[in-house]
N, C-alpha and C positions, 0 to 999 in steps of 0.2 A: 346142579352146582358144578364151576370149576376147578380144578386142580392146578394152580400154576405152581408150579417149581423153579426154584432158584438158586442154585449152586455156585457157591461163592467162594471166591481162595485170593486176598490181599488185593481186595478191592475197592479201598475204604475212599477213593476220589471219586466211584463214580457208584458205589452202589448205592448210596440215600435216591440220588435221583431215578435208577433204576425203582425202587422199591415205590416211590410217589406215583410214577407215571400206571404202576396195576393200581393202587391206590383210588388212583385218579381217574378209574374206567366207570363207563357211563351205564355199565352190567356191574351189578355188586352182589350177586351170586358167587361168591367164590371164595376160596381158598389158598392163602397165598404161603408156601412152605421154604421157606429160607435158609438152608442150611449151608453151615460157616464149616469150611473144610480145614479146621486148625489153624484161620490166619493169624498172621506177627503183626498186621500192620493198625491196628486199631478199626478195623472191617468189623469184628462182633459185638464193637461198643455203639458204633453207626448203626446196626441192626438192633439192638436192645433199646436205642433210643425209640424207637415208632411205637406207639401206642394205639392199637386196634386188632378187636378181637379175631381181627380175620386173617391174622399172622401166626404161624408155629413157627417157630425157631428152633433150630436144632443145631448143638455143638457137638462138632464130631471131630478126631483126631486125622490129621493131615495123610488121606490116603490116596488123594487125585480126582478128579470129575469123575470118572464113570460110580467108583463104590459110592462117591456123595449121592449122586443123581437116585441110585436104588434105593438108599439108605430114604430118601426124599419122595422115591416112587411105591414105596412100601407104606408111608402114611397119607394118603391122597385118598380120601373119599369121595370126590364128585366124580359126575356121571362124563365128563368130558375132561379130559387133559392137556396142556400145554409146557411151554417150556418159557424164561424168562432170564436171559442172561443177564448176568451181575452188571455189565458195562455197557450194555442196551437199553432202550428204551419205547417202550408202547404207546401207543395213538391212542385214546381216549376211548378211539368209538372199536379197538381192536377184539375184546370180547366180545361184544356185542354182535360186531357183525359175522364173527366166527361162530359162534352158538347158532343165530339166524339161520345160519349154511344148512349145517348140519342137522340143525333142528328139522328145516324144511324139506333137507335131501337124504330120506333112510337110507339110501342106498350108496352113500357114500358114509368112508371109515375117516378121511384125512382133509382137511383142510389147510391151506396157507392162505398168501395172500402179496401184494407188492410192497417192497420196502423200500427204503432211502440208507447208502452208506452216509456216514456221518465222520467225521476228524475227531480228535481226540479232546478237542474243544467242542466238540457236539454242533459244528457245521458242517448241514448235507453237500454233498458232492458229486453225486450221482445216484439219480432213482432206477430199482431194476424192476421192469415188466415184464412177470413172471409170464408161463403159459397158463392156460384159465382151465381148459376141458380137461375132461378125462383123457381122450383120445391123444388129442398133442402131447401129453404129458407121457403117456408109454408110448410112442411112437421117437421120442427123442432121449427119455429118459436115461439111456448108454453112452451118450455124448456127456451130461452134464446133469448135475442134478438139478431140478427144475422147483425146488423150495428152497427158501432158507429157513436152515432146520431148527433152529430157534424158536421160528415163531408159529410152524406147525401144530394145529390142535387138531386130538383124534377122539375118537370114544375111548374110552377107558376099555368098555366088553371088549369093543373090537381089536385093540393094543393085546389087551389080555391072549387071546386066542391065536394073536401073530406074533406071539412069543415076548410081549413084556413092553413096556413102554423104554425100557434100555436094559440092552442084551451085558452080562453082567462079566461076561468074558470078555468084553473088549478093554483096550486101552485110549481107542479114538476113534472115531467115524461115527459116534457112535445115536447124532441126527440124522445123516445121511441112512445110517443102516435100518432103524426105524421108518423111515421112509420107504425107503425097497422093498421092508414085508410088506410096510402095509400096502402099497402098492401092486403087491404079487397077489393079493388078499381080497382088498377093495379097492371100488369104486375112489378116484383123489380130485382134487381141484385146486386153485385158486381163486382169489375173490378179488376184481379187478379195483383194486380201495388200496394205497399207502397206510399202514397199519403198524410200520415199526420202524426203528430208527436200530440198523446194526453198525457197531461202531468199530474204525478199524484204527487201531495205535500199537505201539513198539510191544505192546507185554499181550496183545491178543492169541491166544492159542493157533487160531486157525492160521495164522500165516508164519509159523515155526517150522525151522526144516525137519524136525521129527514127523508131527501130524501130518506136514504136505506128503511128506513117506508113507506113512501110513496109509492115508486117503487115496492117495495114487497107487500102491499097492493091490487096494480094495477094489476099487474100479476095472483093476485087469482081470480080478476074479470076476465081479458081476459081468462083465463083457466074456471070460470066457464060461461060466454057467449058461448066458443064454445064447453063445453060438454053439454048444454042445445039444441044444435043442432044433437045430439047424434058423435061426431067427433069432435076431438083433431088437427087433420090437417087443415089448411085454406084452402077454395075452390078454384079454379082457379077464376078469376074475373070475372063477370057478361058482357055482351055486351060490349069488347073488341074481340079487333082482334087476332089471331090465335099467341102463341108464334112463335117468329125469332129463328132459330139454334143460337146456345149459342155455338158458336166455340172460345172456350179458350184455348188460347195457357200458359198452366200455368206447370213450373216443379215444381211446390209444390201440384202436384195433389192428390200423393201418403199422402198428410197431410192432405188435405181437405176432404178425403174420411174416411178416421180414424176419421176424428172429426164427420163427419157423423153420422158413424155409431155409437158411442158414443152418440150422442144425440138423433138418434133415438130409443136407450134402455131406453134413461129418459123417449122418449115418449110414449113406451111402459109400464112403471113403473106407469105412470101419469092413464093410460089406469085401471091397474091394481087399484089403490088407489081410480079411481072413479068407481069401479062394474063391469067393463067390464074386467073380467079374464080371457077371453080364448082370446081375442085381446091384451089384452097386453102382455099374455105366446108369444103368437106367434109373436110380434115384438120382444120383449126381445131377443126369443130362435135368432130369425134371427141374429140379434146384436154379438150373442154372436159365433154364425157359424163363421160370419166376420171379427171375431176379433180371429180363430183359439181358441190355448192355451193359448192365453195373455189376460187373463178375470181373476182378481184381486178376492180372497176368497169369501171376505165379496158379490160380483154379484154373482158368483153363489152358493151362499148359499141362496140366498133372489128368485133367478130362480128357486131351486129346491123347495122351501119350498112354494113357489104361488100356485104346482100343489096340495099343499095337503090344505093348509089355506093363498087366498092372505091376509087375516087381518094380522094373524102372519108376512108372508111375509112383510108386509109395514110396521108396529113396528120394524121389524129387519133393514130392510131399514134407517129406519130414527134414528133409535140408532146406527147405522153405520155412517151416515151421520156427526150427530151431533158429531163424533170425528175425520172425518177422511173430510175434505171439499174437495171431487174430485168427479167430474164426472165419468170417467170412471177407 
């Protein structure tokens, strides 16, 4: 069985269709746990409408997403969990093909998968194609987080053992930070399949200049944890079992590999800004082999200029940065 949780706070335009589309999954093992974080806005009367036994509802006094999420990860019984934001929306075949994963690969803890941003009218706008392997995924994971944390589903044991399906101290980060254990933990993936619909409008959390603080704050810690280990990449995970061939049948290959290598020049840059100059020349230069003659001014002027001063080098960088917001 699975555990979707749903943590809700005055979301009464968009949570029915949220709550339809798990509804609506073509896996009907599960368990879908709804808890209404003290809203005003008529959200707990929209949830008390649905009639199926495979909803708990929980009314709890307005204390913020993270005590909801516990309060919500405290009554989850199935053997696999996920997450279900109030203002999102699932793809039909999204359990399904997530259990599959998981089902078929012991040796992985995490699964996600590719999504589509949506408007606030629920028109997509841009699909992201996430990375698929284990290996890309710690190999970049310092640059950016490579799920969307929403629609990550992991084992329940294995959450358990990497300290909880959400850490109960936090105030925000607090998909991405699940992520990272398990990550640190086990074997992760994505599943090269569009699977969710995350919606981005004025009252979304994640793009409030508090949480962007917070998130950003977060990231300088995990970046300076694993260069206190002298390495930027995440290790392969500790007494686990050997990774499974990662046979993806995906025609968006030729995109996921461009993003690649785009992020492995950040990781190279990151390399470079922390002391280690001749390791980050030499991920850069590779980045920049890969990517031929389509390597934008502003990169190799910040490439050429590392061999002579990386200081200079990262000033240019990041006065670059600060006008022109692209990765590669």
């Amino acid at each position: 069985m699975v555990s979707v949780l749903m943590p809700v706070y005055n979301q009464a335009i968009y949570v029915g269709a949220a709550i339809e589309s798990i509804l609506s999954q073509t896996f009907s093992d599960f368990e879908l746990i709804v808890a209404d974080d003290g809203s005003t806005d008529g959200t707990f009367d929209q949830i008390r409408s649905f009639r199926d036994d495979r909803i708990t509802v929980l009314a709890l006094p307005h204390r913020g997403c993270v005590p909801t999420l516990v309060e919500a990860a405290r009554r989850a019984q199935g053997k696999f969990m996920t997450r279900q934001d109030a203002d999102d929306l699932s793809h039909p075949e999204r359990l399904r093909l997530q259990v599959g994963f998981l089902e078929s690969h012991p040796g992985y803890g995490l699964v996600g998968g590719d999504y589509r941003l949506i408007d606030r009218e629920g028109v997509p706008f841009l699909t992201m194609r996430t990375l698929l392997g284990d290996r890309s995924i710690r190999e970049t994971f310092v640059v950016e987080l490579p799920f969307c944390g929403p629609l990550v589903m992991v084992r329940r044991a294995a959450a358990e053992l990497a300290g909880g399906f959400v850490d109960p101290h936090l105030t925000a980060f607090e998909d991405p930070d699940l992520c990272w254990r398990m990550t640190r933990r086990y074997r992760v993936a994505n599943i090269p399949e569009i699977v969710y619909d995350y919606r981005r409008h004025p009252g979304n959390v994640s793009i409030q200049g508090w949480h962007k603080s917070v998130v950003r704050d977060r990231w300088k810690g995990i970046r300076s944890e694993l260069d206190g280990s002298g390495d930027l990449e995440m290790p392969s995970p500790p007494d686990n079992p050997p990774a499974e061939p990662e046979d993806f049948s995906d025609p968006h290959q030729a995109q996921r590999q461009e993003r690649y290598v785009a992020l492995r020049y950040e990781v190279g840059f990151f390399y470079l800004e922390l002391g280690q100059a001749l390791r980050g020349r030499n991920l850069m230069c590779w980045a920049c082999r890969q990517k031929g003659g389509n390597i934008p001014v502003g990169r190799r002027a910040t490439l050429v200029l590392s061999r002579f001063s990386p200081f200079l080098a990262v000033r240019l960088r990041r006065w670059i940065d600060a006008r022109r917001q692209k990765i590669f």
